[in-house]
N, C-alpha and C positions, 0 to 999 in steps of 0.2 A: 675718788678716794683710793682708787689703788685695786681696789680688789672687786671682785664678781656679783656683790650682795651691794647694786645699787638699784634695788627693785622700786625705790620710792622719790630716788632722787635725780631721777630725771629729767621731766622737764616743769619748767616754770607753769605756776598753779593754771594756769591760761593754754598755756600750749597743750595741759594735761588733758585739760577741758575739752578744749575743742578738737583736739586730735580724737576723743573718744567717740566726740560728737559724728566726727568722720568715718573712724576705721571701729567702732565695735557695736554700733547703733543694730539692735536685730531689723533685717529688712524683711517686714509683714506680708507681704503683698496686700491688693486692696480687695477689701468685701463687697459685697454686693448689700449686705447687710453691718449694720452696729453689733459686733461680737461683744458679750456681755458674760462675766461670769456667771458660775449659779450662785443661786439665793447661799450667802454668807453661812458659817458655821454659827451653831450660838460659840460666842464669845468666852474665853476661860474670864472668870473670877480676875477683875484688877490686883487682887493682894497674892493672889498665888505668884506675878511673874516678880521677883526679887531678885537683888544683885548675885546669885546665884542659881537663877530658876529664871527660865523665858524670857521675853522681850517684851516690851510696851511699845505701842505704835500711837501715835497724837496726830488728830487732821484738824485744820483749823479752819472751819467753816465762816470765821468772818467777814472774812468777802461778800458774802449771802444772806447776810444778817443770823450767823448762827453761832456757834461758840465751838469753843477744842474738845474734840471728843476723844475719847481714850479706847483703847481696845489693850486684850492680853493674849497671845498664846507662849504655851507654855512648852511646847518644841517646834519650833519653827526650822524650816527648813530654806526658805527662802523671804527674803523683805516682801515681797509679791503675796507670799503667805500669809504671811503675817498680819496685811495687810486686810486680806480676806478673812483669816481666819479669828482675826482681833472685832470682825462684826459688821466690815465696810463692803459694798461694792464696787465695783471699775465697769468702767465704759471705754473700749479701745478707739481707733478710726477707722475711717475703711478703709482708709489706702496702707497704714499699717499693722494694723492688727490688735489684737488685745493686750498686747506687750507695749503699746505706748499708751498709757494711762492720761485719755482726756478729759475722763468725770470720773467723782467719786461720791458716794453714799454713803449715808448708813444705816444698815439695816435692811432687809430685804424690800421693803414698804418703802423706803425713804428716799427721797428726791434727789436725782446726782445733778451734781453740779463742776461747770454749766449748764444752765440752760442752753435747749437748744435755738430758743432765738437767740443768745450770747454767743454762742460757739457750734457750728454745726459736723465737730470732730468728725470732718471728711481728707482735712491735709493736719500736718503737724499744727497745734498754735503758734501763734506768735509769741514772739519772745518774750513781751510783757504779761501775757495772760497763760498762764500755764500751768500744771501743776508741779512741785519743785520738789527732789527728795533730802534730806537732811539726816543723819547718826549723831550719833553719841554715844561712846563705850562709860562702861562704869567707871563712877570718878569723874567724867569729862565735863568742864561746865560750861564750856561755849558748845554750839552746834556746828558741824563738818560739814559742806555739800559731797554727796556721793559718788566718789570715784567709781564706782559699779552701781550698774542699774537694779532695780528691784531685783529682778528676774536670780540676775547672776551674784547678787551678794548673800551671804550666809549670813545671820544675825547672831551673834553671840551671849551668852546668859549676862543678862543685864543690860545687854544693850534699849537704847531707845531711839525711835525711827519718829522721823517728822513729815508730815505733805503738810506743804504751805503754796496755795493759789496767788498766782502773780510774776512775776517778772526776780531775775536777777543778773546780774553781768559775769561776764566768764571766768573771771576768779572765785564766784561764790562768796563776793565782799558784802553785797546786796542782797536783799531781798529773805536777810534770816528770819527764821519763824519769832513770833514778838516776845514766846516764852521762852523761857529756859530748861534745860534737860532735867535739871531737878524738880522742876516748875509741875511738871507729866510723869515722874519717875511712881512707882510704885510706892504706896506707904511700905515701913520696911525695910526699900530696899538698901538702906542702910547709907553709913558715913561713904565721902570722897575716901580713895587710897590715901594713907597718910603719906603728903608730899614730899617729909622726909626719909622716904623707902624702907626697907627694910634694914636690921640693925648688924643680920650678920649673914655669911654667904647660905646657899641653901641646902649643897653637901658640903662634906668634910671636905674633900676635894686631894685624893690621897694620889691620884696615878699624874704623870706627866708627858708632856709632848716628847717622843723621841727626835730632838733635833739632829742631831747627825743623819736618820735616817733620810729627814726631812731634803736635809742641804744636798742630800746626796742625789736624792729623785730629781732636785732643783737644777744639781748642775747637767745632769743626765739629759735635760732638756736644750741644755746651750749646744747649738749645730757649731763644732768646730772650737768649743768650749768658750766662744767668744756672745753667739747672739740664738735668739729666740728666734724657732722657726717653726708659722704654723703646718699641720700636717698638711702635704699635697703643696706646699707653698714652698718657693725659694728667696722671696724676697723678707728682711726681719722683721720682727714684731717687737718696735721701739717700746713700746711699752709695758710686751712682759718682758725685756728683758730687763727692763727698771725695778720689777718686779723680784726679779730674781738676784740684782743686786744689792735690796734692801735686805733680805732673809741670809743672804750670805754673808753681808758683813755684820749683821746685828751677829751670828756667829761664829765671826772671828773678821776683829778688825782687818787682820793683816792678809786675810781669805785671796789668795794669790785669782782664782777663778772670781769673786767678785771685782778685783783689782782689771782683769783682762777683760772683761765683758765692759766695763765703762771707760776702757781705752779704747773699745772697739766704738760704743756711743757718740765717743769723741773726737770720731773721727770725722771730718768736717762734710765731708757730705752726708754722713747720715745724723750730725745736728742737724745740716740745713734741714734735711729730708723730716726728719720728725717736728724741732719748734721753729721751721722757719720756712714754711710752705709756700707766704708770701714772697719770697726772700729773701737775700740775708739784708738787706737796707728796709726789708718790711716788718711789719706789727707782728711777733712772735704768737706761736700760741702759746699761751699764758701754762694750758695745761701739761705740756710737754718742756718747757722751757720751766720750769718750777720741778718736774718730775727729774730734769738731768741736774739743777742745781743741786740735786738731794743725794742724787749719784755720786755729784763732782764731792761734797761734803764725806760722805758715807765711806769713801774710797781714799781721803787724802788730797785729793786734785781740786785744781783751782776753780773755780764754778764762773771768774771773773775773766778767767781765758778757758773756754772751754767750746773745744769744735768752733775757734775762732771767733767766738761772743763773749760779750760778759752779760753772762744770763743774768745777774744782778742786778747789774743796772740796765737791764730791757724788762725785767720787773717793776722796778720801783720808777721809770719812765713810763710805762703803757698802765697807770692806772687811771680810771675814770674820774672826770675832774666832776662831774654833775650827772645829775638826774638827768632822765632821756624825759623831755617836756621842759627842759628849764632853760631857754635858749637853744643854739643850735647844737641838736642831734651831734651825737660823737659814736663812728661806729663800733661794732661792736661791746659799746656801753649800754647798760640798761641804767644801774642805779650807782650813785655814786661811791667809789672807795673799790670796786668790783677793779680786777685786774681783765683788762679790756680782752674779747674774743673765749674768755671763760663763761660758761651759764653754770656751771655747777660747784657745790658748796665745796669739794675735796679740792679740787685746783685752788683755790681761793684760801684753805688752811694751807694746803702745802708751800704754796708761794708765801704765805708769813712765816713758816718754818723754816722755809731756805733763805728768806731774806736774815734773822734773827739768827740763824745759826753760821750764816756769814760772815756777821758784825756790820747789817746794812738795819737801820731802823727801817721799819716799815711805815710806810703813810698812815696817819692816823685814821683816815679814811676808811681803809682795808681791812684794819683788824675790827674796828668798828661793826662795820658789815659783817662780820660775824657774828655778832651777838646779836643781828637783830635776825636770824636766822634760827633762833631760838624759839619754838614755839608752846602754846600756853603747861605742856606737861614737862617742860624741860627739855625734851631730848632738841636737836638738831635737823633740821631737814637740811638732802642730800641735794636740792635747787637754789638756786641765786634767786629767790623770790623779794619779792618788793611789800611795804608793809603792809600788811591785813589782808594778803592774797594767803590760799590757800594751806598750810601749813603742815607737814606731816611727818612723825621722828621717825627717824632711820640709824639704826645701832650703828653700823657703821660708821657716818657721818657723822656722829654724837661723840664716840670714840678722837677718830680725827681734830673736828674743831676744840674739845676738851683739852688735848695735847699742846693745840696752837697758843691755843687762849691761856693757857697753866703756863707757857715758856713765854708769851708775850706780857705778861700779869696786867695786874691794876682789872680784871672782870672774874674777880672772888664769886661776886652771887651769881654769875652765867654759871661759873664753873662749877659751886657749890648744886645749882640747880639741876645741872646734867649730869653731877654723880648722882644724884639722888634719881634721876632716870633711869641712870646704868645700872643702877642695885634695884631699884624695883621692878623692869623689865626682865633681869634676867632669873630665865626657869627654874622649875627645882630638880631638874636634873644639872645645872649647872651652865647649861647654854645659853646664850641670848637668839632669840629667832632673827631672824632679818628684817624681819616688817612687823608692825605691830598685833599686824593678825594673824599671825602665824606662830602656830602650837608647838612646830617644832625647831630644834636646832639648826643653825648654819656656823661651820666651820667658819667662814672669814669675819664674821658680823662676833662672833664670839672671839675670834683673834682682836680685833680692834677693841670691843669692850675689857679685854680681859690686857691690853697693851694700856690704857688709859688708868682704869681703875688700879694699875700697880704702881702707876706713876705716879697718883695720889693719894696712894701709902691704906689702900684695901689690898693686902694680899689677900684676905680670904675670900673672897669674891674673885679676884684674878686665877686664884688655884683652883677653886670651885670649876671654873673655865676649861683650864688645860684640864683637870681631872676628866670630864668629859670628852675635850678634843680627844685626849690618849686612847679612846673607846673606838674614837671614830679614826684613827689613822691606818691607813691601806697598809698591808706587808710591804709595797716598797717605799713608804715612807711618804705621801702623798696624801690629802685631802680632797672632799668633792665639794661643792657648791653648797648641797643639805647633805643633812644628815643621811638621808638614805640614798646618795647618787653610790656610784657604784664604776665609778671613773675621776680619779685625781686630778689637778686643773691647779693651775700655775696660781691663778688669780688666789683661788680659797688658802692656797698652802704657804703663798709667802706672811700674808701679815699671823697667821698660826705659827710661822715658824720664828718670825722677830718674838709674836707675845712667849712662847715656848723658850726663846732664848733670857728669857725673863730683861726684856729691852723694850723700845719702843719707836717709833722713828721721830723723834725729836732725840731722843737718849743716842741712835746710832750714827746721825748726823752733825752732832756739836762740837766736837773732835778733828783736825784737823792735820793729817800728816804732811809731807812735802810730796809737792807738784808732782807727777808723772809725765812721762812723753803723752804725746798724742799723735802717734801713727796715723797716716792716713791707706785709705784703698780703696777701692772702685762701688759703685752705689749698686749692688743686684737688679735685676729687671723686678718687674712687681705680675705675680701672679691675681690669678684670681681667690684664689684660698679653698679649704676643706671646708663643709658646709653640712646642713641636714642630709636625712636619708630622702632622697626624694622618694622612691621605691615605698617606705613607711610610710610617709605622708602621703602617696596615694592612694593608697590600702585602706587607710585609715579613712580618707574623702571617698572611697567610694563602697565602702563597707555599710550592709543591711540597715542597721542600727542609724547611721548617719542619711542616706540619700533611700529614700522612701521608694521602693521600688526599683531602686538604680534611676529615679527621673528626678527627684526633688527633694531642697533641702524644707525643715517643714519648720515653722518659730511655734506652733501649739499644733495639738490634734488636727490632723487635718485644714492645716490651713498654710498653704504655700508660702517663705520664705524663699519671692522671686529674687533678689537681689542677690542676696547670699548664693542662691542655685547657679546665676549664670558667675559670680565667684568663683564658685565651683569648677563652673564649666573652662573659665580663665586658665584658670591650674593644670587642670587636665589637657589643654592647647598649650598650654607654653612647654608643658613636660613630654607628651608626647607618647605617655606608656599604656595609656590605656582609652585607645579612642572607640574602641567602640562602646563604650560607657559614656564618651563623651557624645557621640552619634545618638544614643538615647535619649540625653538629658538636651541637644539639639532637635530631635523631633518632637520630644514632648512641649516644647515651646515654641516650636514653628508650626506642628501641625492639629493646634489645637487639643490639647492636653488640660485635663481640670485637674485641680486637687479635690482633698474631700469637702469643699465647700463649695465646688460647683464653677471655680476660679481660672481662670486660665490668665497668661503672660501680661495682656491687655487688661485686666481689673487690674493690675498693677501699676503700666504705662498710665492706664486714663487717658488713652489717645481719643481723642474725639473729641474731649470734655473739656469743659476749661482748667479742671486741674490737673490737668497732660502737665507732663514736667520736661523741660529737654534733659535732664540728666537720668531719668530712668530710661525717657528713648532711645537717649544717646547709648545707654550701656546696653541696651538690646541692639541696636544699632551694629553696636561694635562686636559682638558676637556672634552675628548671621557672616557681617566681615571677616574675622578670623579663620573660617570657618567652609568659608566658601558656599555660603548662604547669601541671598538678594536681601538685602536691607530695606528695599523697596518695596516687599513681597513679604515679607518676613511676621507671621501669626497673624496672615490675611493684612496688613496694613504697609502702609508705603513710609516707614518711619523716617526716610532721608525726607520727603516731602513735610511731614508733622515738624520739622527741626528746622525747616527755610522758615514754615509761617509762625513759627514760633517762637521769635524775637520781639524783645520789649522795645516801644519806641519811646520810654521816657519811663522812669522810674518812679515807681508805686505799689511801697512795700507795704502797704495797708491792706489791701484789695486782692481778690482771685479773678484773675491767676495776679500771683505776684512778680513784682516786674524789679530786678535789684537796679537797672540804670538799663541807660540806652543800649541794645546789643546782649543785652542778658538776654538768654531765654526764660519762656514762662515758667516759671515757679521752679525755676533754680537759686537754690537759696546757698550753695558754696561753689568755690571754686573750683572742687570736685565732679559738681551738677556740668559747669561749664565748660570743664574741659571737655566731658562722654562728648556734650554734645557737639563739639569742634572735631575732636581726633573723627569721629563717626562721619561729619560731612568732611571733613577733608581726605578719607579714604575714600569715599563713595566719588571723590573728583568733584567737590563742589566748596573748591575755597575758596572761590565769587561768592558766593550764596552765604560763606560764613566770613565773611570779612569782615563784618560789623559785630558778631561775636568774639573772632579774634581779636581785633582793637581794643573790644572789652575787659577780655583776661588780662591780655598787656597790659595794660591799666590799672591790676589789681599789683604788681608788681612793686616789690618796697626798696628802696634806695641801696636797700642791705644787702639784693638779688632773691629775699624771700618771695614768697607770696603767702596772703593774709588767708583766712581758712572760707568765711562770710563773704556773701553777694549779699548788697544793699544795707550791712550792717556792719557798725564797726564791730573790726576784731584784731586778733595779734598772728604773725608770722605764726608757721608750725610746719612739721617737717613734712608731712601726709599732705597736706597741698602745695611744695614746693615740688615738691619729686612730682605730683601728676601733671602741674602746670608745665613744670621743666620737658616732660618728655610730649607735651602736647605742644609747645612753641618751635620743640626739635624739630618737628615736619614742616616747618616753615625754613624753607632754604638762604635767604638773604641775612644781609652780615648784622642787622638790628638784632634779627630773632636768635640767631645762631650768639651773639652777646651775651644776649638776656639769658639763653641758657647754661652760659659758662658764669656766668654770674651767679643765676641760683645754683650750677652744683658747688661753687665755692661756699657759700653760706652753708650747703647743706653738710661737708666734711666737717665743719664748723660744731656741726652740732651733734659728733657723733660721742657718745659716753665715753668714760674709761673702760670698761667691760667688751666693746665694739657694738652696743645696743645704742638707741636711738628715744628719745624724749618721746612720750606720748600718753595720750590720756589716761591711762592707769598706771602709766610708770614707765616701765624700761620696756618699754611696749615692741613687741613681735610685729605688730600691725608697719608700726613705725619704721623698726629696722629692715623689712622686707621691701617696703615703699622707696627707702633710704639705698638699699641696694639696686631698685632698678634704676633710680633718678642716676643714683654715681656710674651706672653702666655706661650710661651716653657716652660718660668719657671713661673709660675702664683704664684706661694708660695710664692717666693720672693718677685717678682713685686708687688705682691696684688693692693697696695698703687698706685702705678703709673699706673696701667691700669684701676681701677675707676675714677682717675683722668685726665686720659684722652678719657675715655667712658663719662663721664661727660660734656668734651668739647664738644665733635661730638654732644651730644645732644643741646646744646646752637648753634652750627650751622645749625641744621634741622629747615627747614620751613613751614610754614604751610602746604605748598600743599605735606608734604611729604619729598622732595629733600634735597640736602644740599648746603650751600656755599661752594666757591672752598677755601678760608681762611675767618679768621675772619676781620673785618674790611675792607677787599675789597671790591670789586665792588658785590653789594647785589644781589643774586637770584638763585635760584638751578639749578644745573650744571648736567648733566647726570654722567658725569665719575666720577665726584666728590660722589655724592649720589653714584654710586655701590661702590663705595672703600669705605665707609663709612656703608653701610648696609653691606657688606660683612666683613670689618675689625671688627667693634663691637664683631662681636662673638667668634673672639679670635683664629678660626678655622686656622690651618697650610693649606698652599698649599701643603705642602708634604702628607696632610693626608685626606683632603678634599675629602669627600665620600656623594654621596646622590642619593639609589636608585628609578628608572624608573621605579619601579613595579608599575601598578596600575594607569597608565595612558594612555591614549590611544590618538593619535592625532587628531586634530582640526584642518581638512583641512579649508586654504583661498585660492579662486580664485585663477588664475593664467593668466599671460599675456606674450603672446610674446613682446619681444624687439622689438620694432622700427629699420626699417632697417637704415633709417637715423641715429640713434647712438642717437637720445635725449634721456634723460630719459621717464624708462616706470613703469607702475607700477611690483613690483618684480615680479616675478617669485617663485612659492611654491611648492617645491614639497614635496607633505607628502605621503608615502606608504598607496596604496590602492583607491588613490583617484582621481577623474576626475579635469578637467581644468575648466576653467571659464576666468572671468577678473572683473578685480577691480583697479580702482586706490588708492594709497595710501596717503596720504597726508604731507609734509614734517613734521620733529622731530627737535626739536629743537638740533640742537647738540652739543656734550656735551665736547666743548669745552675746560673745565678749561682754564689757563691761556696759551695763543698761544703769543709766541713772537718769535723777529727774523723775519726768514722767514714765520713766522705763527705757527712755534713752539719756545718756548723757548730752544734756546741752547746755551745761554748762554756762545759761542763765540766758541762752538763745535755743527755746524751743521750738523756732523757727526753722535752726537749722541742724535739728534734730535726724533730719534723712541726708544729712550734708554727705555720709559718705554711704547712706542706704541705697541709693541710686546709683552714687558713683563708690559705692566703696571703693579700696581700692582696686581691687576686683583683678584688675587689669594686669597684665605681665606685657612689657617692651624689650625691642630688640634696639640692644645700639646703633645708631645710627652708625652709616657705611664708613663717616672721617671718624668716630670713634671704637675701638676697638671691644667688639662682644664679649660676653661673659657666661659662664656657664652653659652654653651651647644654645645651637639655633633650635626656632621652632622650625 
């Protein structure tokens, strides 16, 4: 859509899924014991939680012969609480903790289910038998599966929470609870929102956007007054300077600085360079080649010769004739009427804008396809999703397609429906937030609603808008992201600055003056771009509060989040700033180190056992590796040895261990799992010994150059397993592998946002774009462009205290796992190459404590060579949760592969291979 506030509209409900399932899963370590909460709170009173008051939580015990129980609390702090505190209790695993939810109860007394002859929650479940989580905000009458897991989602007044036992597919199309949200809602809690919104705006709405000030900050950004150039970069940024062309001429058509900036566009190598990366005889990208037709309009110039294309008609030629299943695959199509090589809903309006405002009809197909993006409150989601997959409105995108669909007509009741979104969504202060759980304002999301609602003749609700914007504009004339940023940003300020010109980009598009030249000149080289503070985000990973002792990250009291720790440890190897922290968090898992449950690195592995996984050994594996630790040796066990005997010879994903096909390792259940344990034995010098695993991954490998997220189960492409497969094939030297991985980085530029962020399970996901940055390192020459552009993003999601958000537009506040995938992806470094040595540091012994024979938590256990005991207690770490859904992880209707990227999170930081050129500096 143009602008920064695409927090929701990222990837397809599927890739949401299973990316989260990958990159935000808390990794538990394993118990020795079934961690259990304590005995339940009494329960508030059903009638006190009201559509204004608390939350209701419903478990459906039918599976087990029992019926929907209801619980209430009346301040909830987390779904997890709620849970507990509404009168249930939980049963975690041992291998990950109490944070993934494999029994429930209820009542102190009361039988959780599974049974343990059904399920002996020692690995994740299977994907059919599980426990599932489900929302619904006030008003809502179908039920949501959970983009955040228990843990990390906030429950809202009124809200009401679902567990439903059993299986469901990775869109969350399946496996809804049998009742309805109203079915469990509190007596009381009163009528649905009236769907025809509110009747008039919510202030007076008296102050206005200073646009001169606006244009002026805008043009102050154009390097040479022609193109957008990010900080520390010299190569442009085709797409904010589209950005800035749109704000410039909505004020003033004749705007000479918007006129030179899209001659500069149009100059032919930097069309190629932006919508024709295939070539120029190749399949445009739909989202850049629709962004300059809007240009070519907005400015006067021809869209039909422009930068030597007629974007026009490479529009209305590359749209999708069919559904992906209905004959033969067409790439870059998913469902039909999609303008081919787009995933998202804004490319998709804007190419009907530029077609329509062209005088080129558009395929009935396309505009089509927009309405069914419509989901059941009106608004619009910001994904190309396919019907009864996931659905979720986004102000922005609601804005946009309302403009498309209003200038293409004939879908009155879409459009009628999605005003009645944009009026009852937006605040009473006058703002619209970005997402729909979010309390406060966003400048661009409030530019887009307050550009649509004027076009459909609500000024009062549009001034409501700007009255607000005017509160929020910088002294030089600039907007931030939210409300409360405190740094102006191209993305937020231009469409504030069209809505402030009281225009909209349909309105500044439709108009048509005579042709201009199109100058041509030389293509700049492509930098790597400006990025996060890595210096904060280390601070922040390795601060008191965060790593327990300076040894471990912790998912509850006392109970080691190994996965997440050696994450950690990644970060602090690729960066390089602070190793002797990382020397710590390295001997407390090599040299026998507990937490406070008595735990050390191996309760995790499960090396010995049959539910050893090769992708949790692999990632301990690869960490002794980087490190310059024996992986052979490594927490007393010979992990390369565990990884040879630990391949399936025939696939059986019923059974423990689990076996995804021939060549999988045991109870790797993603592509993630598969890779740890490849990159691990081909560093150790044994890619004889993995040959039959490498074959395997190849194998998972999609026609499109993706790779699928699932071992042994189907699943869909996603970006967090294309980037770890891609940089795990890289180590393989011949001209097959070295293909396969120019293939998947092309897919993966493919899927980068407008904003420079990346699709992933909770949204515009950090996990995503960081994975996204090291896969495009392999080839950095190319990428240049798209990994400044998305080192640019990760820096907009860093937060003061250092951390990061787990997406943008979520639920606001720095996540631990999120922040290391984010300080370790920055720097571009491979997992295959990830080197940082231990010369030069010496260890930093902490006390140490015996375990409690009672089994409570105690404080860890340290043991650093050379050094005496003590005691110290530790104090709990907030853990680093990302989004936990489901059973407390998202899977996204495969709770199987629930630890798909707990093992392998992404963890890992790579160095470019040698033919392609590194990024962000060596380890």
């Amino acid at each position: 859509m143009g602008t920064e506030q695409q927090a929701k509209r990222q990837a397809g409900a599927r890739r949401r899924l299973l990316s989260l399932v990958t990159a935000s899963f808390l990794t538990l370590g394993a118990g020795v014991a079934f961690l259990t909460v304590p005995s339940p709170a009494s329960a508030d009173p059903i009638e006190r939680c009201t559509a204004t008051t608390g939350a209701i939580v419903a478990v459906d015990f039918g599976p087990f012969g029992g019926k929907v129980e209801r619980g209430c609390d009346t301040t909830p702090t987390t779904g997890y609480e709620l849970l507990h505190e509404g009168g249930f209790t939980t049963e975690g695993t041992v291998h990950d903790g109490p944070a993934f939810i494999c029994r429930i109860g209820k009542g102190a007394s009361g039988t959780r289910y599974p049974t343990a002859d059904k399920e002996d929650c020692v690995l994740t479940p299977q994907a059919t038998a599980y426990w599932s989580y489900w929302i619904a905000s006030p008003g809502q009458k179908n039920w949501t599966y959970s983009p955040l897991g228990a843990m990390a989602r906030t429950p809202r007044p009124g809200d009401v929470d679902a567990w439903v036992f059993g299986g469901t597919d990775v869109g969350g199309t399946s496996g809804r609870p049998a009742f309805s949200p109203d079915d469990v809602r509190a007596a009381g809690s009163g009528p649905s929102p009236d769907p025809t919104g509110p009747t008039g705006p919510p202030v007076p709405g008296t102050g206005t956007v200073d646009v001169p000030a606006a244009t002026r900050w805008l043009t102050g950004k154009l390097t040479d007054g022609e193109r957008v150039v990010d900080d520390g970069a010299t190569a442009p940024n085709h797409f904010l300077t589209t950005e800035v062309v749109y704000a410039l001429a909505a004020a003033d058509r004749e705007s000479t600085a918007a006129r030179k900036a899209a001659r500069f566009l149009a100059t032919p190598s930097q069309t190629d360079a932006y919508a024709y990366p295939a070539g120029k005889e190749g399949i445009p990208d739909a989202t850049a080649a629709a962004r300059l037709a809007l240009v070519a309009e907005a400015t006067g110039m021809d869209p039909r010769a422009f930068g030597g294309h007629d974007l026009l008609g490479d529009l209305a030629r590359y749209v999708c004739p069919r559904n992906i299943g209905d004959g033969e695959n067409v790439d870059g199509c998913l469902t039909k009427g999609d303008f081919r090589t787009t995933g998202q809903s804004d490319a998709q309006a804007m190419a009907v804008i530029a077609l329509l405002n062209g005088g080129v009809t558009p395929p009935a197909a396309a505009v089509d396809r927009l309405t069914g993006l419509q989901c059941e409150d009106g608004g619009f989601t910001g994904v190309l999703i396919r019907a009864g997959e996931w659905c979720d409105s986004d102000t922005s995108a609601t804005g946009l397609i309302t403009l498309a669909l209003k200038r293409g007509g004939g879908h009155d009741a879409a459009v009628d429906r999605a005003r009645a979104y944009l009026k009852k969504s937006q605040l009473p202060t006058g703002a619209w937030p970005s997402a729909p759980s979010m309390t406060t304002g966003s400048p661009a999301s409030t530019g887009w609603a307050a550009q649509a609602l004027r076009a459909l003749g609500d000024t009062g609700h549009a001034d409501a808008g700007l009255s607000w914007l005017s509160k929020h504009q910088f002294p030089a004339g600039g907007f931030g992201f939210e409300e409360d940023d405190t740094e102006s940003r191209v993305f937020a300020t231009s469409p504030v600055a069209v809505a402030g010109a009281k225009s909209d980009l349909v309105a500044l598009t439709a108009k048509q003056a005579d042709p201009k030249p199109t100058p041509t000149g030389p293509t700049p080289p492509v930098p790597p771009g400006d990025g996060p503070d890595i210096g904060k985000g280390v601070a922040y990973l390795t601060g008191p509060k965060q790593l327990i002792q300076g040894r471990y990250y912790q998912s509850s009291p006392g109970f080691a989040d190994y996965g997440m720790t050696i994450d950690g440890a990644y970060a602090l190897a690729a960066t390089g700033t602070d190793n002797a922290t990382l020397r710590n968090i390295v001997d407390f898992l090599d040299k026998g180190g507990k937490d406070g449950n008595g735990r050390g690195i191996h309760d995790w592995t499960m090396i010995g056992t049959k539910y050893a996984g090769g992708g949790s050994i692999g990632k301990a594996a690869l960490l002794a590796e980087a490190v310059g630790r024996d992986p052979r040796a490594f927490g007393g066990r010979n992990l390369i040895e565990a990884l040879a005997t630990g391949v399936c010879t025939d696939k059986d994903t019923t059974s423990t261990p689990y076996c995804g096909g021939k060549g999988a390792y045991t109870n790797a259940k993603s592509v993630f799992d598969q890779s740890l344990g490849v990159i691990a034995q081909i560093r150790a010098g044994e890619s004889a010994a993995a040959a039959e695993p490498i074959t395997y991954l190849k194998s998972l490998q999609q026609p499109s150059g993706a790779w699928v997220s699932l071992v042994g189960k189907d699943s869909d492409p996603e970006v967090d397993s294309t980037a770890m497969a891609a940089m795990t094939v890289d180590l393989l030297p011949d001209a097959a592998s070295q293909a396969a991985v120019d293939k998947a980085l092309a897919w993966l530029a493919t899927q980068q946002l407008a904003d420079g962020g990346f699709p992933g399970a909770s949204g515009d996901s950090v996990n995503s774009a960081a994975l996204a940055v090291q896969g495009l390192s392999l080839d950095a020459q190319k990428y240049g462009t798209q990994i400044a552009r998305a080192r640019r993003f990760l820096a907009t999601q860093q937060n003061a205290d250092g951390g990061f958000n787990i997406a943008k537009g979520g639920q606001p506040g720095s996540d631990i796992r999120a922040s290391t995938q984010a300080v370790g992806g920055t720097t571009g470094i491979s997992f295959g190459n990830l080197t940082r040595s231990l010369d030069g540091t010496t260890p930093q012994p902490v006390p140490t404590a015996p375990v409690q024979p009672s089994g409570s938590p105690s404080a860890p256990v340290i043991v650093t060579p050379g050094e005496g005991a003590g005691s110290s207690a530790g104090s709990p770490a907030g853990a680093g949760g990302g989004g936990l859904a489901s059973t407390g992880a998202q899977v996204g209707g495969l709770a199987a592969a629930a630890l798909v990227l707990v093992l392998g999170g992404w963890g890992a930081i790579r160095a470019a291979k040698r033919r392609r050129g590194p990024v962000g500096g060596a380890a």
